[in-house]
Every structure is written in structure tokens, then in C-alpha cells.
C-alpha positions in Angstrom: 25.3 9.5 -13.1 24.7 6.0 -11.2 28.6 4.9 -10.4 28.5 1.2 -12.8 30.9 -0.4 -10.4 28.1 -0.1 -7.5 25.3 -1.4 -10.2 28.0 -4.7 -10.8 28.2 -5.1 -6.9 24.3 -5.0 -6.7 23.6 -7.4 -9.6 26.7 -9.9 -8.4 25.1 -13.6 -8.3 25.6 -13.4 -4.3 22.6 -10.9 -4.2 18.9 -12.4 -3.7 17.2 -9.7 -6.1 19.4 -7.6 -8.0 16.6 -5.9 -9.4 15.5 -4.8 -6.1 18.7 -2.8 -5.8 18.4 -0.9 -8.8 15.1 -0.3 -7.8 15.9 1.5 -4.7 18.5 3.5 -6.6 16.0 4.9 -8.9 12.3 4.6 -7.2 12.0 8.6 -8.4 12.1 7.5 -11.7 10.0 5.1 -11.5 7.5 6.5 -9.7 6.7 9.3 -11.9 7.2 7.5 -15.5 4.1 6.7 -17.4 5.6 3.6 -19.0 8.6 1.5 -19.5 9.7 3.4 -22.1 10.3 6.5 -20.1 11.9 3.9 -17.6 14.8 2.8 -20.2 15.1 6.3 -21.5 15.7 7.2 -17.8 18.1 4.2 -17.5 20.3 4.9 -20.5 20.5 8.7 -19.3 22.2 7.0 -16.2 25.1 4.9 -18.1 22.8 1.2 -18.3 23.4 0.4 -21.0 22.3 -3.2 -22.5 25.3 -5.0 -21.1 24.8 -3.6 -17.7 21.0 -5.0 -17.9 22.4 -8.6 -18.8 23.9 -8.5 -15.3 20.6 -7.9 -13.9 19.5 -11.0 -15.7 17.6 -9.2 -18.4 18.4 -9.4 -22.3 18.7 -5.7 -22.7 17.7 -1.8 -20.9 13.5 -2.4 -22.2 13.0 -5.8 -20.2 15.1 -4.5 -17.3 12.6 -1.6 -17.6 9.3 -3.3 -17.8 10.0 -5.1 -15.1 11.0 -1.9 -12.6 7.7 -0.6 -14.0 5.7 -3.6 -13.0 7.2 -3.9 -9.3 6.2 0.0 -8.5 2.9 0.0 -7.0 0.7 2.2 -8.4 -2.4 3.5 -6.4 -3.4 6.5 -8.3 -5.0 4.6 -10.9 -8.3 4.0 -9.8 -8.5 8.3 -9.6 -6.9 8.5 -12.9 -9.3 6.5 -14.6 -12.3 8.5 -12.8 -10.7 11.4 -14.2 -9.7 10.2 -17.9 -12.4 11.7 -19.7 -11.8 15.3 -18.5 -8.2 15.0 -18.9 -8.9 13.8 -22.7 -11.3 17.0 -23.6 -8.2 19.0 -22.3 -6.0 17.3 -24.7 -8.5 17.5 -27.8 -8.6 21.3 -26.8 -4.5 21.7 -26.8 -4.5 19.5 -29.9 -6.3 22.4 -31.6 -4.4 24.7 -30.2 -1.3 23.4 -31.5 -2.6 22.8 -35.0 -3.8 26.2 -35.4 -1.7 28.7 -33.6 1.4 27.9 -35.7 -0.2 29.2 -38.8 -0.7 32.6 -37.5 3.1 34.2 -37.4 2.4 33.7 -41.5 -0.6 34.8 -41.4 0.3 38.2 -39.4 3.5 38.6 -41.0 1.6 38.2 -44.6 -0.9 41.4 -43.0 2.3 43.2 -42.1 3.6 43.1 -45.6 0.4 44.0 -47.2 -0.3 47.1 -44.6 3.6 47.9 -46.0 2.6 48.2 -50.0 -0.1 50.1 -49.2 1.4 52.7 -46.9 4.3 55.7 -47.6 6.2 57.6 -45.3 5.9 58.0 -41.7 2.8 55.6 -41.8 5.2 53.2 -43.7 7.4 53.6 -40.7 4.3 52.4 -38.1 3.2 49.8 -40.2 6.2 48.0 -39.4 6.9 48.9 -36.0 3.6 47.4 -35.7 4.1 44.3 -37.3 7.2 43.3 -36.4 5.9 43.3 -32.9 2.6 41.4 -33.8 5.0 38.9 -36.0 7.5 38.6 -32.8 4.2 37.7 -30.1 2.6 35.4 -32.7 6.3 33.6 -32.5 6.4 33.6 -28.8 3.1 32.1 -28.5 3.3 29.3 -31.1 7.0 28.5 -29.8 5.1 28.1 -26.4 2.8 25.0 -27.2 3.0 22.1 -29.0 6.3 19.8 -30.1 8.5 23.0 -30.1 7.7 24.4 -27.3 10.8 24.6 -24.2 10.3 23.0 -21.1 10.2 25.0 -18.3 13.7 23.2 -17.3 15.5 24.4 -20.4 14.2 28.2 -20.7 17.1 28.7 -19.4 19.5 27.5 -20.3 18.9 28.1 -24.5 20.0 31.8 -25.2 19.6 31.3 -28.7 16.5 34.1 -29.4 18.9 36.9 -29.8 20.9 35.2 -32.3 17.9 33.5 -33.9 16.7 37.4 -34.4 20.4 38.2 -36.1 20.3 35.7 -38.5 16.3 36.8 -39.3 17.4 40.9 -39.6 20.6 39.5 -41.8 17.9 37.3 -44.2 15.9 40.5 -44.9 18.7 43.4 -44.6 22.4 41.3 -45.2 22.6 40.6 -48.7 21.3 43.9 -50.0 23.7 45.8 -47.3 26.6 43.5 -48.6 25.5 43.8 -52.4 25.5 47.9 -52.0 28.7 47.6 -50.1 30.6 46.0 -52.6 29.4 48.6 -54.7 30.9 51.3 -52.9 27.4 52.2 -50.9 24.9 52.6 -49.3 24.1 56.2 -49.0 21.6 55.9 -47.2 19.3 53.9 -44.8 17.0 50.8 -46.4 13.3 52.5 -47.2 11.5 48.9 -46.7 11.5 48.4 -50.7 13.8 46.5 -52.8 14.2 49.1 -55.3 16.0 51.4 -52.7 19.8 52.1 -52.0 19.5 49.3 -49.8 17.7 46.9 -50.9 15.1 44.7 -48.2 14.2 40.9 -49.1 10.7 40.7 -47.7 10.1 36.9 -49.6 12.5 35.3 -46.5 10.8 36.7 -43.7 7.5 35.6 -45.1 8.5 32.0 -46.3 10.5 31.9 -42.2 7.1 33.0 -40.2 4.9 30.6 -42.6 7.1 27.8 -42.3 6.2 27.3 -38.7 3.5 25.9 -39.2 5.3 23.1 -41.0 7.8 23.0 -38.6 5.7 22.3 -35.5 3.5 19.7 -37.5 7.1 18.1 -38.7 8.5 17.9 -35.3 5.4 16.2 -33.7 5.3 13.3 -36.9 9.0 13.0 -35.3 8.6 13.0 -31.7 5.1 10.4 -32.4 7.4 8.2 -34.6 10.4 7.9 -32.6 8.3 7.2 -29.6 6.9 4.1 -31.5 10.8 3.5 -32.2 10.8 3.3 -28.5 8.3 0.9 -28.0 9.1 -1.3 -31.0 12.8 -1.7 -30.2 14.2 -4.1 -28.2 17.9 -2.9 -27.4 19.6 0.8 -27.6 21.4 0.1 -30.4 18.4 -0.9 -32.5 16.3 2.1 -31.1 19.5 4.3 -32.6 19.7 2.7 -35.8 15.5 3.1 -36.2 15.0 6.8 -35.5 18.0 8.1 -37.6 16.2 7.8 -40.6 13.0 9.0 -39.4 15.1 11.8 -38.5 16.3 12.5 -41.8 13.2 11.9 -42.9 11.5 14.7 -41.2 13.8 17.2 -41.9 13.9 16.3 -45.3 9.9 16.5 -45.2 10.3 20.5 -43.8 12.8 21.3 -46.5 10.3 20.0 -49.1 7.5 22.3 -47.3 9.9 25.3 -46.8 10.7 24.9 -50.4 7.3 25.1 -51.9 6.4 27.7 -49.6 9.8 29.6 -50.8 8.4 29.2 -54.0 4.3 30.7 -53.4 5.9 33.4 -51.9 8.5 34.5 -54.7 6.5 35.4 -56.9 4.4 38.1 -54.3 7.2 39.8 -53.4 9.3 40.1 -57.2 12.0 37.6 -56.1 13.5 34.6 -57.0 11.9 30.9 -57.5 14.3 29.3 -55.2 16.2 30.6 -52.7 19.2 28.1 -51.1 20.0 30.6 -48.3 16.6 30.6 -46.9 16.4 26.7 -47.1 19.7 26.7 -45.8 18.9 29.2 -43.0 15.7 27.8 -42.6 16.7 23.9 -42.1 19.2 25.4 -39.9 16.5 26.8 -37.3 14.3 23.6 -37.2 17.4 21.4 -36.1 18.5 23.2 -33.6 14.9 24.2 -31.7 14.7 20.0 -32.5 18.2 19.7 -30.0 17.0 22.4 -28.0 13.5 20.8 -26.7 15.4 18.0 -26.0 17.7 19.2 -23.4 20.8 19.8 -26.2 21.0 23.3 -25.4 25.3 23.8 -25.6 25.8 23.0 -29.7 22.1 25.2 -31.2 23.8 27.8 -29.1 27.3 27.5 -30.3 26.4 26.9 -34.1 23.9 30.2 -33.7 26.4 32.3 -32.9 29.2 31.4 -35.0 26.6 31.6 -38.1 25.6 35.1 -37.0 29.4 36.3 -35.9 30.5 34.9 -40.0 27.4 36.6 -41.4 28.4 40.1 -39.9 31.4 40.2 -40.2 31.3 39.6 -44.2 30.1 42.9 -44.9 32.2 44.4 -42.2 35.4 43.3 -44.0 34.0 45.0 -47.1 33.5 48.3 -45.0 37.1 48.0 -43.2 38.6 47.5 -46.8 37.7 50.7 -47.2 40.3 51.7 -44.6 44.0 52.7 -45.7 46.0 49.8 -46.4 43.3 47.6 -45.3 42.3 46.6 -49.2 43.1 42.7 -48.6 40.3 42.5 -45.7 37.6 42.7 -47.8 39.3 40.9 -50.9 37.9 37.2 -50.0 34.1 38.7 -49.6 34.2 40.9 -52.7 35.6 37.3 -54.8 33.0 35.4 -53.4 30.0 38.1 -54.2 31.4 38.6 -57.8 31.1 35.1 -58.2 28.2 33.7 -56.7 26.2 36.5 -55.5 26.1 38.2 -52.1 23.3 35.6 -51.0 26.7 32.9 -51.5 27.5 34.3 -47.9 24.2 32.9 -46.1 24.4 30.0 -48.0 27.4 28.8 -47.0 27.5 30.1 -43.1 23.8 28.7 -42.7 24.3 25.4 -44.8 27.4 25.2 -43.3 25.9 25.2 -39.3 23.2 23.4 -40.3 25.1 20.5 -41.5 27.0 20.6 -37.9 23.7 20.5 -36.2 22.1 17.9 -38.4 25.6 15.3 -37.6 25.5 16.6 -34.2 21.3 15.8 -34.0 21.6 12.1 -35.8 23.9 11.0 -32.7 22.1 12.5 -29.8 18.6 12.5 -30.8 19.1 9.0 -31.5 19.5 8.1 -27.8 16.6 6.7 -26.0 17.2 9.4 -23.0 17.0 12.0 -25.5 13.0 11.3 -25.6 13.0 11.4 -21.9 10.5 14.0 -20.2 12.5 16.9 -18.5 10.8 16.0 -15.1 11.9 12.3 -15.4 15.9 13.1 -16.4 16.3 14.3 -12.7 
């Protein structure tokens, strides 16, 4: 973080070029930034703020920005241009890439479930192995590319797969463990139906893995707008109050897609219309990969947890009830089951985190440095 009392000394009227200064102090950046706008990303990241520009004689962080740009001489242009039309068949071949690869965790995990109606017994048992592990590389590799995908920098740092994969096991297995709990089961171990002792909810998993697709295509509508933000704004504060609702926007735009597809899936798999704790669950996922590919690694991780920690432990109050003298442990579970169902459990841990997330996301992801490139934050 540049030390503001050094940036006041360098832009004090005594000094011939302020500018100059503020150069020297951040050349690195830029040297490698494409444009001003990755310039006054960079900036803000290092405490300028629009007040601090005006003591460089500038109105606000984007003319302060454009003019760093314009004084860093650039003599790689003349190869970059010679190499331009190679560089755009790459692109035009990743732009495929992401457009199609997110559609086949859905279209695996839709496979999966077919090879599963078909099969009985130990085959049943293979089936699955098998597609689970098909559904869990066809995740990896369209998490990998594209507007979701985590920069080298941050792979990190963002532990939240293993939580992620909790809350994905308690969507298909939690609410008919709890449901058979309350009931004084299981008595035995879930069969892959929904008929069985204990029951499995196949339609969440689906709706989850198909919903990628949306969720990629969603992210990169908000990444291209909010970089237009960028360019269109003249101040922080009026990049922040633009991008909000085109935040909003988009993640109201992948509930409406997560919805429908809730919806062509029901009535597959004999389940419900519409299902709040997969919306819940799944809006929940989308905003915090969103913080997570931008370098807001601490609050996905935190709210992940917590979600998964409530959602086991409401079924393991209902076991520990069972316990002498332990009745009143599983009392506040057993009223909120009776009343709304055990999906009211997901609901309100997911909806609940997601909320968090989404407050948390309309303050940070609002921040010009927030679109900065990983290599350019240093």
C-alpha cells in the first residue's frame, strides 16, 4: 500500500512534475497494463483515490491514469501488431472453448442419471462410481477456462472445493436423511432411489451441473459490462454506483436460468416444480466463485463453511436427541421440519449465506481494483 503522506510530498506545488513521481513509484504497473483502465484499477488498489489524483493536478484516478499510460514508452507494439492476427485465431478458439465446455458437466451428469434407471444392483453401484467421477472432471475442466476460472495467483488461496462438495452431497442426501431421521430412521443406507428408506434428490444435482453453463455465460455478460463501466466512468464513485446494478442484474439473470432449468428437470426425476433450496443453494455458489476470481478469497470461504457446519449439524441434533436426556437438542430442528419441511433447513442456511455474500459482493466487486488482472495487483 503506497504510504499517502509520501504521494502529498511528491504532488506538493514545489515539485516540477508530480506525475513523474508517481510514475517512478509504480512504472511495474504501468508497464505491464494494457490500458488506463487497468492503470486506475491498479491505483485505487494502492489507496489513490480521486482526491489524491486532484493533487496531482488531475480531476479524478481515470485522467491521472491516462496520462501515466501515455508517458510509458511502449516498444513492443510494432511486434504486437505483426503478431495480432495469430493471437486473434487463439482467442476465437478459447472463445469456443468456453461456450461449449460449460455445457458438458449437465450433459454427463444427465448420462449418469440415465445409466442409473437403467441399472440394479452392483452395476447400479458402478454406474455411479462412474459418474460421479466423470461429473467431478467435467467440473474441473469447465471451472478451468473462461470467466470462472481461478487465476493461478488465487489457487491457493480458495479452499472452498471441499465445502462446495458438502453442500452438493447434502442437496442430494440431507433432506431425505433429515426427513427419515425425524421419523425415527433410517434403517438402512440410501439405494440411489427416492422411494428407499433414504430417500436421494437426483433433480438438484442435475439442475447444479447444468446450471454451469449459465453461470459461466452470466459471469462473462458481468465481467464485459463492468469493464465498459470502467471505461465509461469518470471517477470511483461513479464506477461503484454503475456496476452495482449490473451486478444485481446478473445474478438475478442466473436465478431466472437456474429456475427454469429447476423446473425442466422436475418433472424427469418425479419432484417438485420449484425448488427454493436449490435456487438458494445455487445463487449461493455463483457469488461466491464471482468474489473468488476476483481475489475475495477470505468471505466465499467463511460463508461455505458455516453453510455446510449449520447443514450438518441439523440432522445431527435430531440423531443426538435420541440420546438420554438430550430430547431438547433436536427440538428446534424437528419444529422447523414439521412446519416447513426438511428442505426449510437448506433454505434458510443457503439463502441465508448467500444473502451475506451477495452484500458482501455489491461493496467489493464494485471497486475498480476488483477488475484488476492478478498479474497487475502486485
Amino acid at each position: 500500500m503506497t504510504d499517502l503522506s509520501e504521494l502529498d510530498r511528491g504532488a506538493a506545488p514545489g515539485a516540477a512534475d508530480p506525475v513523474k513521481v508517481l510514475l517512478h513509484r509504480h512504472r511495474e504497473l504501468c508497464e505491464r497494463a494494457v490500458d488506463p483502465l487497468e492503470i486506475a484499477a491498479g491505483l485505487e488498489a494502492h489507496g489513490i483515490t480521486d482526491r489524491t489524483a486532484a493533487r496531482f493536478r488531475h480531476r479524478d484516478v481515470f485522467s491521472l491514469a491516462e496520462e501515466l499510460y501515455a508517458r510509458v514508452p511502449r516498444d513492443a507494439d510494432t511486434a504486437a501488431d505483426a503478431s495480432a492476427a495469430p493471437a486473434r485465431e487463439g482467442d476465437r478458439r478459447r472463445s469456443v472453448a468456453v461456450l461449449l465446455l460449460p455445457l458438458l458437466p449437465g450433459t454427463l451428469c444427465a448420462a449418469a442419471l440415465i445409466a442409473l434407471a437403467r441399472t440394479h444392483g452392483q452395476t447400479r453401484l458402478y454406474a455411479a462410481a462412474a459418474g460421479v467421477v466423470a461429473v467431478a472432471l467435467a467440473l474441473r475442466a469447465a471451472l478451468r477456462r473462461g470467466p470462472l476460472a481461478l487465476p493461478d495467483a488465487l489457487a491457493s488461496r480458495s479452499a472452498t472445493g471441499s465445502w462446495t462438495c458438502w453442500l452438493l452431497v447434502y442437496a442430494v442426501l440431507g433432506d431425505g436423511l433429515l426427513h427419515t431421521a425425524v421419523a425415527g430412521g433410517p434403517d438402512g443406507l440410501p439405494d440411489g432411489t427416492a422411494d428407499g428408506d433414504w430417500p436421494v434428490a437426483l433433480a438438484p444435482l442435475l439442475a447444479l451441473t447444468l446450471a454451469v453453463a449459465p453461470a459461466t455465460w452470466t459471469a462473462g455478460l458481468f465481467l464485459a459490462h463492468a469493464r465498459r463501466k470502467l471505461a465509461a466512468s469518470r471517477g470511483l464513485e461513479d464506477f461503484a454506483a454503475s456496476v452495482r446494478p449490473v451486478l444485481l442484474g446478473a445474478v438475478a439473470l442466473f436465478l431466472g436460468a437456474l429456475a427454469a432449468l429447476v423446473a425442466l428437470c422436475a418433472p424427469f426425476l418425479d419432484a417438485g416444480p420449484v425448488s427454493p433450496a436449490v435456487l438458494a443453494l445455487g445463487v449461493l455458489l455463483f457469488v461466491a466463485r464471482l468474489l473468488t476470481v476476483h481475489g475475495f478469497t477470505h468471505a466465499p470461504r467463511v460463508i461455505l463453511m458455516l453453510t455446510a457446519v449449520a447443514q450438518v449439524l441439523a440432522p445431527a441434533t435430531v440423531f443426538a436427541a435420541r440420546l438420554p436426556g438430550c430430547a431438547a437438542l433436536g427440538a428446534p430442528v424437528e419444529a422447523l421440519t414439521a412446519a416447513s419441511g426438511p428442505s426449510a433447513v437448506p433454505v434458510l442456511t443457503c439463502g441465508a449465506g448467500a444473502l451475506t455474500l451477495l452484500v458482501h459482493a455489491s461493496r467489493t466487486l464494485a471497486r475498480a481494483s476488483a477488475h484488476l488482472r492478478p498479474e497487475q495487483a502486485r
